[in-house]
MMTF fields as JSON, N, C-alpha, C and O atoms, coordinates in Angstrom:
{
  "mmtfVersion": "1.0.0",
  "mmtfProducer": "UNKNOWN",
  "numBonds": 323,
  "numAtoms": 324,
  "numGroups": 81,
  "numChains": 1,
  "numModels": 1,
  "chainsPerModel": [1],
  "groupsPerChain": [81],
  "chainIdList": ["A"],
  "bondAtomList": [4, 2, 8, 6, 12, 10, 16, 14, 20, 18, 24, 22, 28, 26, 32, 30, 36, 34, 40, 38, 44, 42, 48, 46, 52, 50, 56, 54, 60, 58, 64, 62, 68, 66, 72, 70, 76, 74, 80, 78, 84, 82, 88, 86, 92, 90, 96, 94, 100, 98, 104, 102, 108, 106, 112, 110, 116, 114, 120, 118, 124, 122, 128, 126, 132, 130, 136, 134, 140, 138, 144, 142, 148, 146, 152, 150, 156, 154, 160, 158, 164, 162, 168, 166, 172, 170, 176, 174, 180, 178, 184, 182, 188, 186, 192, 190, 196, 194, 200, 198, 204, 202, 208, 206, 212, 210, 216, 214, 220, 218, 224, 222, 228, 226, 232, 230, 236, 234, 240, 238, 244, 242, 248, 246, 252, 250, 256, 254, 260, 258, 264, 262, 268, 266, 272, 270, 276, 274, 280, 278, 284, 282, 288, 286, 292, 290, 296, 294, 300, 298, 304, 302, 308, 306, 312, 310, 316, 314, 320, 318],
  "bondOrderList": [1, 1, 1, 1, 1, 1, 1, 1, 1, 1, 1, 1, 1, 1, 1, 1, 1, 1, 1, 1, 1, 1, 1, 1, 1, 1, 1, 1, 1, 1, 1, 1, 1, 1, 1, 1, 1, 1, 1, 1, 1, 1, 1, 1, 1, 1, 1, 1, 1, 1, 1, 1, 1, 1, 1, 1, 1, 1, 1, 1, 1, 1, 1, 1, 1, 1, 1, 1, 1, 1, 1, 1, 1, 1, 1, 1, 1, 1, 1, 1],
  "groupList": [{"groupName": "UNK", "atomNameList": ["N", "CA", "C", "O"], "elementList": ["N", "C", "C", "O"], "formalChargeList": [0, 0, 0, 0], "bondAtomList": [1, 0, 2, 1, 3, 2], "bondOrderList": [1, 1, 2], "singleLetterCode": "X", "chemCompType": "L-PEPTIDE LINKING"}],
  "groupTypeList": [0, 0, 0, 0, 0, 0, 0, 0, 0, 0, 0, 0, 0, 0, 0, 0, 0, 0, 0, 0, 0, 0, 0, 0, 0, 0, 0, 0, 0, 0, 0, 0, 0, 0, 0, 0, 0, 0, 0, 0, 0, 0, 0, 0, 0, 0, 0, 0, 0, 0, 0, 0, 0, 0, 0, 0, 0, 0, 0, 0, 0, 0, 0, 0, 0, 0, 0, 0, 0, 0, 0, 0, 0, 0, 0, 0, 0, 0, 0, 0, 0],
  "groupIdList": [1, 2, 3, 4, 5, 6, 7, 8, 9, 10, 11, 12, 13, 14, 15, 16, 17, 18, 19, 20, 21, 22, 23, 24, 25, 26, 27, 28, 29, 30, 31, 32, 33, 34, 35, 36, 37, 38, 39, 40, 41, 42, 43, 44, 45, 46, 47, 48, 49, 50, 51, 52, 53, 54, 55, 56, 57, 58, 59, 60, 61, 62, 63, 64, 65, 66, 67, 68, 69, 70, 71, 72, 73, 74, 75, 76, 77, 78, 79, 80, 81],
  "secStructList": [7, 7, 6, 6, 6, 6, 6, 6, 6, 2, 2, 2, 2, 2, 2, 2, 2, 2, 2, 2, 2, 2, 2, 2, 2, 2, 2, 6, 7, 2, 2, 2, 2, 2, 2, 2, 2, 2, 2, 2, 2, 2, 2, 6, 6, 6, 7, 2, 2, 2, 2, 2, 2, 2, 2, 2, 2, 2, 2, 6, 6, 6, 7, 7, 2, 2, 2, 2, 2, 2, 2, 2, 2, 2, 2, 2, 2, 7, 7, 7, 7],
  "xCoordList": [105.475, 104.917, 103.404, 102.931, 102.772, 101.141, 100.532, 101.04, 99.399, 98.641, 98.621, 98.718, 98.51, 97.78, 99.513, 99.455, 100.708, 101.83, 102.593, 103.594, 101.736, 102.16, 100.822, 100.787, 100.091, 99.181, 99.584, 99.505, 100.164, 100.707, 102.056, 102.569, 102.541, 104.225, 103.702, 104.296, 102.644, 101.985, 101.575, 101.925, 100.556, 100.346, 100.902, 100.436, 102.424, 103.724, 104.043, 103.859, 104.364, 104.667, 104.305, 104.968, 102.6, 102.18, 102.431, 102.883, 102.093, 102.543, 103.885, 104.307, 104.47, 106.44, 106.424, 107.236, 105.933, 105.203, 104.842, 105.094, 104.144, 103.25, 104.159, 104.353, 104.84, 105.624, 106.98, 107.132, 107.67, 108.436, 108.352, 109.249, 106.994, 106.54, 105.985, 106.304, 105.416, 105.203, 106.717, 106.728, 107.67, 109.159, 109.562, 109.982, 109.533, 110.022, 109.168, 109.741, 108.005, 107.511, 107.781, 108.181, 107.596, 108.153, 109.252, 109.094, 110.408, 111.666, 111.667, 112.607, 110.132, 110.204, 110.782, 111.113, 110.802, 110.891, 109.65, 109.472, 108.849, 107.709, 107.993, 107.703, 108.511, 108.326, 108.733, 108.327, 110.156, 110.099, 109.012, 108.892, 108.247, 107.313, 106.413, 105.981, 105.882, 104.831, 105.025, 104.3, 106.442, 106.854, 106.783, 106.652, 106.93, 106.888, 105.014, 104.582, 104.296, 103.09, 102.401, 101.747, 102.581, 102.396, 102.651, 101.845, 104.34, 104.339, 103.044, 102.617, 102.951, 101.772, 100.403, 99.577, 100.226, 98.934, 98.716, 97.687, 99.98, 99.653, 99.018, 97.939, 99.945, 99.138, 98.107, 97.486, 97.774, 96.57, 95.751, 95.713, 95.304, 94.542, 93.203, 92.698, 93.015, 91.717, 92.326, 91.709, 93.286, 93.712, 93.751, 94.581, 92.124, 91.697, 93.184, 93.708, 93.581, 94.754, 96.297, 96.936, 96.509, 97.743, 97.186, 97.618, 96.722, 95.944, 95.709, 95.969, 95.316, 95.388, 96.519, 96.639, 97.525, 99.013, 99.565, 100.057, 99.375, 99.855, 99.34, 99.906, 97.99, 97.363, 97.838, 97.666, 98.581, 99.515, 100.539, 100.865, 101.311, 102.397, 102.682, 103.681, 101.05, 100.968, 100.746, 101.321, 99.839, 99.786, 101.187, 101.633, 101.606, 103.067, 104.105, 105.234, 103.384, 104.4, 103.857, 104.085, 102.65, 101.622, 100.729, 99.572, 100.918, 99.904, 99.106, 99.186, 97.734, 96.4, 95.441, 94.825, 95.124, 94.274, 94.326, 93.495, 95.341, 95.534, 95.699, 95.851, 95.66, 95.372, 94.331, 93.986, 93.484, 92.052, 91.511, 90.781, 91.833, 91.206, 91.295, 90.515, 92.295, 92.995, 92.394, 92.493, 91.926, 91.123, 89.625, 88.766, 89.731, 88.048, 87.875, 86.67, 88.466, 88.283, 88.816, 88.337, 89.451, 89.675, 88.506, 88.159, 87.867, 86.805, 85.433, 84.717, 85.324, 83.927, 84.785, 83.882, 85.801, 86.256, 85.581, 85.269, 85.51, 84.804, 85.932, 86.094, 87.066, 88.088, 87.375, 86.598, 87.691, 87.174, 87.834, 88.67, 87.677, 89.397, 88.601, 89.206],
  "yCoordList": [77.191, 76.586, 76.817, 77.941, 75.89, 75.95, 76.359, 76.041, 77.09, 78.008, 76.897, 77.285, 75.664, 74.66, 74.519, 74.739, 74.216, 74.149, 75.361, 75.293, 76.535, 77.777, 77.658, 78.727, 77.01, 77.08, 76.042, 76.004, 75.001, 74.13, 74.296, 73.454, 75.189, 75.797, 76.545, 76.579, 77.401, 77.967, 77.649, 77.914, 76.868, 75.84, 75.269, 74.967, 74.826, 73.733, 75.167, 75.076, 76.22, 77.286, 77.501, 77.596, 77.562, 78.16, 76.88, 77.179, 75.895, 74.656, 74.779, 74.472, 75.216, 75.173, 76.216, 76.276, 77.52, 78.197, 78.356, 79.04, 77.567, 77.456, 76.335, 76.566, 75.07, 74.21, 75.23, 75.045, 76.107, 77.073, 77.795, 77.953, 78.128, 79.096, 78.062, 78.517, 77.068, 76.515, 75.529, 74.99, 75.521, 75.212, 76.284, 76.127, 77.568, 78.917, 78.77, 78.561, 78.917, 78.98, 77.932, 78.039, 76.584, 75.741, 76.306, 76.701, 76.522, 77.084, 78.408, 79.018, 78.646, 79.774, 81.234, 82.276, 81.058, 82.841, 83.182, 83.164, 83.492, 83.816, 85.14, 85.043, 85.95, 87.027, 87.254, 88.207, 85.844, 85.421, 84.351, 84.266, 83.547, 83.076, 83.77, 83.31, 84.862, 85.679, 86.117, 85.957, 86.727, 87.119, 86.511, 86.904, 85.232, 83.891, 83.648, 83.605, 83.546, 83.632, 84.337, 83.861, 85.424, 86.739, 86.875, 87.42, 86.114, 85.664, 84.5, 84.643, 83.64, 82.794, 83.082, 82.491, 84.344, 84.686, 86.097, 86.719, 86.299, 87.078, 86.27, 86.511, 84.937, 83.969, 83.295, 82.809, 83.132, 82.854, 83.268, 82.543, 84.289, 85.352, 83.885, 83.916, 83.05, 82.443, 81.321, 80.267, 81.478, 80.405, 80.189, 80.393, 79.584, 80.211, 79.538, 80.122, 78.228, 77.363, 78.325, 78.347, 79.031, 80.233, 81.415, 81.935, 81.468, 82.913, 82.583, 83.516, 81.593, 81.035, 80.654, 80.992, 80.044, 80.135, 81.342, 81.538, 82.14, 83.699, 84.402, 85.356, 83.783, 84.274, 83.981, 84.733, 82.436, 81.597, 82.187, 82.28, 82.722, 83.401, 84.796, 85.228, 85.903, 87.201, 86.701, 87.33, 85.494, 85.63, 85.02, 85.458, 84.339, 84.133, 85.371, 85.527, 86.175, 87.904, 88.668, 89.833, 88.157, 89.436, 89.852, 90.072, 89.983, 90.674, 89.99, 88.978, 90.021, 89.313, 89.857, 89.163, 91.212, 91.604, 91.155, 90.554, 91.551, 91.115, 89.667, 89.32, 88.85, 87.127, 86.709, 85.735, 87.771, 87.708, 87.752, 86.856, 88.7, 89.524, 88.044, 87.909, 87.494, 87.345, 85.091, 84.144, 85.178, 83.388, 83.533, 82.74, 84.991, 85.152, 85.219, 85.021, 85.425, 85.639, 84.383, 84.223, 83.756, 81.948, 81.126, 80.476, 81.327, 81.119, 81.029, 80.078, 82.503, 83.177, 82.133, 81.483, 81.655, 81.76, 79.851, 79.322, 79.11, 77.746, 77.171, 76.183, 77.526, 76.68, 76.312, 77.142, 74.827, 74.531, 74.746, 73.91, 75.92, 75.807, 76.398, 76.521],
  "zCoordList": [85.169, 86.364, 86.348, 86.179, 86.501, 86.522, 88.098, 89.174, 87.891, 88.912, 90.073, 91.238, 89.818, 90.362, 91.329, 92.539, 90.803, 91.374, 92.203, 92.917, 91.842, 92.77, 93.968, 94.578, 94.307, 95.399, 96.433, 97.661, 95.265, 96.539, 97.065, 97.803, 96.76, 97.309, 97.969, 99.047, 97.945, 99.063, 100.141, 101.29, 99.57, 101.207, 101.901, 102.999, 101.392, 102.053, 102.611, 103.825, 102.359, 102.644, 104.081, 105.114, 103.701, 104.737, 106.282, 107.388, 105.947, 107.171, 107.623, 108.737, 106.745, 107.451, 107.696, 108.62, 107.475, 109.148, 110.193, 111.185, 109.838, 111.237, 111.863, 113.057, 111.369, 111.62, 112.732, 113.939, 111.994, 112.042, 113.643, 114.472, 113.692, 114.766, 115.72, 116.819, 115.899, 116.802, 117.495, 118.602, 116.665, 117.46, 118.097, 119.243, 117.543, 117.877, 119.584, 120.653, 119.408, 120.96, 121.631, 122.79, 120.967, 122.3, 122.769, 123.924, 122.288, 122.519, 123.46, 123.969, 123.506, 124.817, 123.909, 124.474, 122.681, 121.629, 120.838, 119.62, 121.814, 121.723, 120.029, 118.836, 120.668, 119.751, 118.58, 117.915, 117.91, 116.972, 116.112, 114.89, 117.217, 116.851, 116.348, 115.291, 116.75, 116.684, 114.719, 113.737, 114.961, 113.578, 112.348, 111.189, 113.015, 111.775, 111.668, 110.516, 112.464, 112.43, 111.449, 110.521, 111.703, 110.958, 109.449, 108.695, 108.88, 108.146, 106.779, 105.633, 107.704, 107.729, 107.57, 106.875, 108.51, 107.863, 106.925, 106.661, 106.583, 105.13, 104.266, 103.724, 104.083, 103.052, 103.372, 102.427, 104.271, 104.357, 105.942, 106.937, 105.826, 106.97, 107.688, 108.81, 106.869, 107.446, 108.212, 108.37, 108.598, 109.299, 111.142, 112.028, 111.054, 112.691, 113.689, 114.637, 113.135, 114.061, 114.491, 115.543, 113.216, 113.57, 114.621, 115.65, 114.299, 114.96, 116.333, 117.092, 116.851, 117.862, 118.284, 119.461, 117.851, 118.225, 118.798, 119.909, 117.772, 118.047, 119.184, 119.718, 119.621, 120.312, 121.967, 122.927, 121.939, 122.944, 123.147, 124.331, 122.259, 122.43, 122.709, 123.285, 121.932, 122.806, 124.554, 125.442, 124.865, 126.381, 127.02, 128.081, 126.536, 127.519, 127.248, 127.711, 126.377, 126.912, 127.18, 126.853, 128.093, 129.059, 127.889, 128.247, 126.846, 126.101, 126.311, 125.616, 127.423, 127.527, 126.841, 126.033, 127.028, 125.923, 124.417, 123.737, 124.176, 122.409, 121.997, 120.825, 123.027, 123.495, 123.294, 122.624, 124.141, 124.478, 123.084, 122.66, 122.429, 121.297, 119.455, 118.512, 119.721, 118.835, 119.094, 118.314, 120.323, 121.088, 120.517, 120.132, 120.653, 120.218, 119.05, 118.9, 117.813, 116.71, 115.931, 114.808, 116.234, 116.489, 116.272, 115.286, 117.633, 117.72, 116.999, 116.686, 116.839, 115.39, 114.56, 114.033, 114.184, 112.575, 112.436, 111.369, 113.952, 114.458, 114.626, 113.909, 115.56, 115.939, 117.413, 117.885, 118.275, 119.227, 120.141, 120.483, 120.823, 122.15, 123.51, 124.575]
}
């Protein structure tokens, strides 16, 4: 398998993740969402759009600080929210 065909199983990877976790929260399971997120940004940490998800789903379980923390760094990374 060529380098070039393991980056893009990665990246499909990483979207049916984030695909994954943004059903999980509509569905109101925030904290499996979160998990699947997390997932997601092992492989790829620069991903200001997850992080911000995650960040939707710490505040609909009270975690506002770590909401707070997690909108702002979204943000620096030049997501527009």
């Amino acid at each position: 398998m060529s380098y070039r065909r393991v980056i893009q199983i990665g990246d499909n990877l990483v979207g049916a993740l984030y695909d994954m976790g943004i059903s999980l929260a509509n569905l109101g399971n925030y904290k499996e969402a979160i998990k699947i997120y997390d997932k997601a940004l092992e492989l790829n940490h620069d991903d200001a759009q997850i992080i911000y998800e995650k960040a939707i789903s710490l505040n609909n379980l009270g975690k506002h600080k770590d909401a707070e923390k997690l909108v702002s760094k979204a943000r620096d990374m030049g997501l527009n929210v």
